[in-house]
Backbone as JSON, one array per atom type, in Angstrom:
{
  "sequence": "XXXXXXXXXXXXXXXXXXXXXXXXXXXXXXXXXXXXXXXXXXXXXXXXXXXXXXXXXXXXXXXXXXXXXXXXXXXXXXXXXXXXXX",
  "N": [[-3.46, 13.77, 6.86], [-1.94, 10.66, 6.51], [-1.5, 8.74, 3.29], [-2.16, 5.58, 2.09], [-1.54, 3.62, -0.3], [-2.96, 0.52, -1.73], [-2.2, -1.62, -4.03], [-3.39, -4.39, -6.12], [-4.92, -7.53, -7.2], [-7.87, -8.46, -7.74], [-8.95, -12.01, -6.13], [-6.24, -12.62, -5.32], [-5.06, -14.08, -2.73], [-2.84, -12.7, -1.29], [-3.32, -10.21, -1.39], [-5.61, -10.13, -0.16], [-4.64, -10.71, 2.34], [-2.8, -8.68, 2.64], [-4.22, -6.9, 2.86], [-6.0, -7.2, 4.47], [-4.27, -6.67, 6.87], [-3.21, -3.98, 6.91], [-5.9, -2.84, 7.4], [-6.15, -3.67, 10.67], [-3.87, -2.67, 11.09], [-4.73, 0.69, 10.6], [-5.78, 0.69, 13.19], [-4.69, 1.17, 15.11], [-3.2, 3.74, 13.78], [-4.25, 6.26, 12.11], [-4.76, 6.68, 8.88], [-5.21, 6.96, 5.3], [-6.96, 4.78, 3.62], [-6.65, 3.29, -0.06], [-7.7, 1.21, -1.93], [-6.27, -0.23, -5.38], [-7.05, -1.67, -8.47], [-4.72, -3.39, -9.94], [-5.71, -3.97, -12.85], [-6.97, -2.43, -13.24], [-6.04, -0.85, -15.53], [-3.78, -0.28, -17.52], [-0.64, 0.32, -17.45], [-0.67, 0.06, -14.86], [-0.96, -2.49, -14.3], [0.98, -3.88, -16.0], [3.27, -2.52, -14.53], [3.09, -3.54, -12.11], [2.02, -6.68, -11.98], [3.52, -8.99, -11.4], [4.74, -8.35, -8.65], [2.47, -8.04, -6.86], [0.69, -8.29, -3.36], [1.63, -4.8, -4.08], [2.75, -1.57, -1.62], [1.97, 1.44, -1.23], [3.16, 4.49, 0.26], [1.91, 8.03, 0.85], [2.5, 8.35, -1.75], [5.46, 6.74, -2.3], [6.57, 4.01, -3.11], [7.14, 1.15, -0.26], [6.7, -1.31, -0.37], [6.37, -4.4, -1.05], [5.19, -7.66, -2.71], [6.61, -10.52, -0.78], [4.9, -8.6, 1.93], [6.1, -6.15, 4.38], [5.01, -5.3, 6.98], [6.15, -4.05, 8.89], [7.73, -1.91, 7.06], [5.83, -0.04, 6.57], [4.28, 0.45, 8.5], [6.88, 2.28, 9.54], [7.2, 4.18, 7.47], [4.6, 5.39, 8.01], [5.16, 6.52, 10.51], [6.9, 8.4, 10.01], [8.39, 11.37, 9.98], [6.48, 14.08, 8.32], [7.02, 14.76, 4.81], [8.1, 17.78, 2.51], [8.18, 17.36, 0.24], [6.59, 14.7, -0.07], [4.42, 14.46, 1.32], [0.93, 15.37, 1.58]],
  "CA": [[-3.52, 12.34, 7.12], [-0.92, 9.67, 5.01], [-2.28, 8.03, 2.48], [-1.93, 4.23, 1.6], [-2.56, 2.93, -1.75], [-2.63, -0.5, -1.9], [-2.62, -2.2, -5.45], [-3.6, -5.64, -5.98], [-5.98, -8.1, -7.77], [-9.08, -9.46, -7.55], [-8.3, -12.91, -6.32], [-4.68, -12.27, -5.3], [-4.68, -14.24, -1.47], [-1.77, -12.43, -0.91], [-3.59, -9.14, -1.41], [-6.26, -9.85, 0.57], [-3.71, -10.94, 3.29], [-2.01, -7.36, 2.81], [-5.89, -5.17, 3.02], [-6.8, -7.16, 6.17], [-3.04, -6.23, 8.04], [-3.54, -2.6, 6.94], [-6.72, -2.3, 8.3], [-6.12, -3.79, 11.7], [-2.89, -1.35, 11.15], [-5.42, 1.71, 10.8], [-6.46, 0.61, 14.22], [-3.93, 2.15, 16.0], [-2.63, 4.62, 13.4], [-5.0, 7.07, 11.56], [-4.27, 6.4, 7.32], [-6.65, 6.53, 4.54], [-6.61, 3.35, 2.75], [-7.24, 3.58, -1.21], [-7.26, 0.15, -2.73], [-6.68, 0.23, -6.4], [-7.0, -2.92, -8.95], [-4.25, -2.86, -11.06], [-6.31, -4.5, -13.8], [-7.97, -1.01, -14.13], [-4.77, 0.67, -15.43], [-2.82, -1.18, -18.41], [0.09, 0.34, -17.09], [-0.26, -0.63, -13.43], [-1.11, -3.86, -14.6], [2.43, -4.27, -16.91], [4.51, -2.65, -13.4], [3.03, -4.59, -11.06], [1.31, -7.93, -12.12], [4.08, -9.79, -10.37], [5.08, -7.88, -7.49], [1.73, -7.6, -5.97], [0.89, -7.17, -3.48], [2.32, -2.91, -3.32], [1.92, -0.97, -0.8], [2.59, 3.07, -1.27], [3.08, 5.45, 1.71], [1.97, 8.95, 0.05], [3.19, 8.06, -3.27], [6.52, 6.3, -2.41], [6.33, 2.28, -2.37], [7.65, 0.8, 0.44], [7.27, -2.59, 0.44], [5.77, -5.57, -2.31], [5.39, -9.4, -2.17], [6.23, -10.38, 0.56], [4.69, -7.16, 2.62], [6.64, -5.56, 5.36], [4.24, -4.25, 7.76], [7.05, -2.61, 9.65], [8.16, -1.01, 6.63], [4.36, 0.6, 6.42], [4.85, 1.75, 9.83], [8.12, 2.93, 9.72], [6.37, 5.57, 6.85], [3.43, 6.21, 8.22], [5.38, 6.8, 11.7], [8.25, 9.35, 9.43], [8.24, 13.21, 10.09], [6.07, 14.58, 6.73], [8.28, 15.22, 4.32], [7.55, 18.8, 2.16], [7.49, 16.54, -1.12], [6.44, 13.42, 0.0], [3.19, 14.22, 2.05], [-0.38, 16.17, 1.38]],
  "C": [[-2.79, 11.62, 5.99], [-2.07, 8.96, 4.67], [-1.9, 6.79, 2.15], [-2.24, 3.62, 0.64], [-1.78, 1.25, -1.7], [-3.18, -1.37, -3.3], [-2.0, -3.99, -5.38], [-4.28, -6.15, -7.24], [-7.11, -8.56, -7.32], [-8.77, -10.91, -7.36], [-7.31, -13.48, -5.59], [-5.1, -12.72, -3.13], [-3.87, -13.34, -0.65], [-2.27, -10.75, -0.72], [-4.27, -8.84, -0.4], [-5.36, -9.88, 2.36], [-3.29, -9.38, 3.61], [-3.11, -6.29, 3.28], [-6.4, -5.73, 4.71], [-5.97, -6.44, 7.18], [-2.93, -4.82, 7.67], [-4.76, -2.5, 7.41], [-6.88, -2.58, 9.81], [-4.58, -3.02, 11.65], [-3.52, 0.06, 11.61], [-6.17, 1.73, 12.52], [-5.66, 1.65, 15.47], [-2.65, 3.2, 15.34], [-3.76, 5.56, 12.32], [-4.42, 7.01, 10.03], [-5.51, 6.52, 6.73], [-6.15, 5.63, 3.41], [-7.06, 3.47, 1.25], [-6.7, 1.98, -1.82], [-7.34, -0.26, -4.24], [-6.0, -1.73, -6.9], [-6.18, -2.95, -10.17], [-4.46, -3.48, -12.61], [-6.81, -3.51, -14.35], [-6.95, -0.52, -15.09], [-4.0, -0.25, -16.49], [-1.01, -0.66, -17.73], [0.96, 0.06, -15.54], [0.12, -2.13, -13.27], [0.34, -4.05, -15.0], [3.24, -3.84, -15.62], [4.4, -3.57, -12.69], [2.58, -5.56, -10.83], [2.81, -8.89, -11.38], [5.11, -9.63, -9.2], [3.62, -7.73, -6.55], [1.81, -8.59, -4.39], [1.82, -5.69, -3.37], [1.62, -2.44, -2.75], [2.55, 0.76, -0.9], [2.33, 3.73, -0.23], [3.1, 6.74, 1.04], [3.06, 8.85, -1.32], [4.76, 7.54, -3.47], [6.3, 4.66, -2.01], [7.19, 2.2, -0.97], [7.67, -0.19, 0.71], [6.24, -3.66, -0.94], [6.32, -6.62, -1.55], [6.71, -9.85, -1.5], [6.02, -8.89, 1.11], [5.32, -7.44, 3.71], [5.66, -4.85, 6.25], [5.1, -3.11, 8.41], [7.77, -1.3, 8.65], [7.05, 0.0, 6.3], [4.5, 1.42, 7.43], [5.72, 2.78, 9.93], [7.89, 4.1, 8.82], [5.72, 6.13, 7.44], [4.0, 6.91, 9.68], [6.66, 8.23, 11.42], [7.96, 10.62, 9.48], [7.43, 13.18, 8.58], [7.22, 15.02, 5.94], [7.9, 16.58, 3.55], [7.25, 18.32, 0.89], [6.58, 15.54, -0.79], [4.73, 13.3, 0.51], [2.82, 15.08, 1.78], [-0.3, 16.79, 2.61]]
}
């Protein structure tokens, strides 16, 4: 199953905007959603405090402020790759 990490803030409209349209995403695609705060992480924090939110498709971004849903799809819908996917 792909994995989705979505990193954000606490706060962050724009985040919550991005966690609601991935989970009515998961509705008609099977993903496991991991939402991480990049406040935990000094170094998540310093990449991505003003790109949030990101959205990763098994460990490759694919899409920041403004989110692309179709570019979410267009991953989660991509043959596995032998690096790319668990």
């Amino acid at each position: 199953m792909p994995e989705v990490v979505l990193y954000g803030q606490p706060g962050c409209h724009l985040c919550e905007d991005a966690e609601a349209a991935l989970e009515a995403l998961r509705r008609s695609r099977p993903f496991a959603l991991r939402v991480v705060d990049i406040n935990s992480d000094d170094d998540l924090a310093r990449r991505y405090v003003f790109e949030i939110p990101v959205i990763e498709v098994d460990g490759a971004v694919v899409t920041r402020a403004p989110v692309d849903l179709r570019a979410v799809t267009a991953a989660l819908d991509a043959p596995a790759s032998t690096e790319g996917r668990r």
